[in-house]
N, C-alpha and C positions, 0 to 999 in steps of 0.2 A: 342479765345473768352475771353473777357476780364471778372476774375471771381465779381468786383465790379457789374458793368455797362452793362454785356451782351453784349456787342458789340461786333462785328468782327472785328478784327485791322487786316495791313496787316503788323506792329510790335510791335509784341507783345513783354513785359519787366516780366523776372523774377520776382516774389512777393514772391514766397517763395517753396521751396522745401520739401515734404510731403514724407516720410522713413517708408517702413511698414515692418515688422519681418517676416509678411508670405506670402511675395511675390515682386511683385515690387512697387515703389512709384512712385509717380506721381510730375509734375511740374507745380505750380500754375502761371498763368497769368496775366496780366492786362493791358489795352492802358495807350498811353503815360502821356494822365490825369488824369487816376485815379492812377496810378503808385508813385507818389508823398506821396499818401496816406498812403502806407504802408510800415514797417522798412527798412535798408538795410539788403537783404538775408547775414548772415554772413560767414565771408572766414572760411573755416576749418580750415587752417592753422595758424590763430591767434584765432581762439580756445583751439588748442591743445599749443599754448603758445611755451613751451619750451622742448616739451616731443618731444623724437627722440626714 
């Protein structure tokens, strides 16, 4: 379900990944039009830059 627009897609696009400390997170949705709307979910690994 796409979390904009409520709709039921049958694909649905990453928007953003949600991390909780006390327990599991969750993975935000969204169709392929409202998908636009929101950032690119960022790569961890060019987060963490140059830390090995």
């Amino acid at each position: 379900m796409c979390v904009r627009c409520s709709r039921i897609t049958d694909e649905p696009v990453v928007v953003s990944e949600v991390h909780s400390a006390s327990g599991p997170g969750f993975t935000v949705y969204a169709c392929s039009e409202c998908a636009p709307l929101y950032p690119p979910v960022p790569d961890v690994f060019n987060l963490l830059g140059g830390m090995r």
